[in-house]
C-alpha angles and dihedrals in degrees: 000000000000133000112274101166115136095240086048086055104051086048095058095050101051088054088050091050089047096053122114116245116245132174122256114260112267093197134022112262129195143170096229123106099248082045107047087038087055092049088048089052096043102043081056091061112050078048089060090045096057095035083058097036083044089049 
């Protein structure tokens, strides 16, 4: 079970109002190999794909 004390709680909502706001993850991200090799593919391509629409 988690923690539900009072003072646990208003930690926790004063870290949630500091923190900084970020946008959600598009796309699933990793650090293994199979992971970082698809980002690199695919991050390729989406570069290919503005130099062409930018030409």
């Amino acid at each position: 079970m988690t923690a539900r004390h009072p003072r646990k709680v208003e930690t926790q909502k004063k870290k949630a109002r500091r923190a900084i706001p970020r946008d959600k993850v598009t796309r699933i991200q990793g650090n293994t190999a199979a992971a970082r090799k698809r980002l690199k593919k695919q991050s390729g391509k989406l570069r290919a794909a503005k130099a062409k629409a930018s030409a």
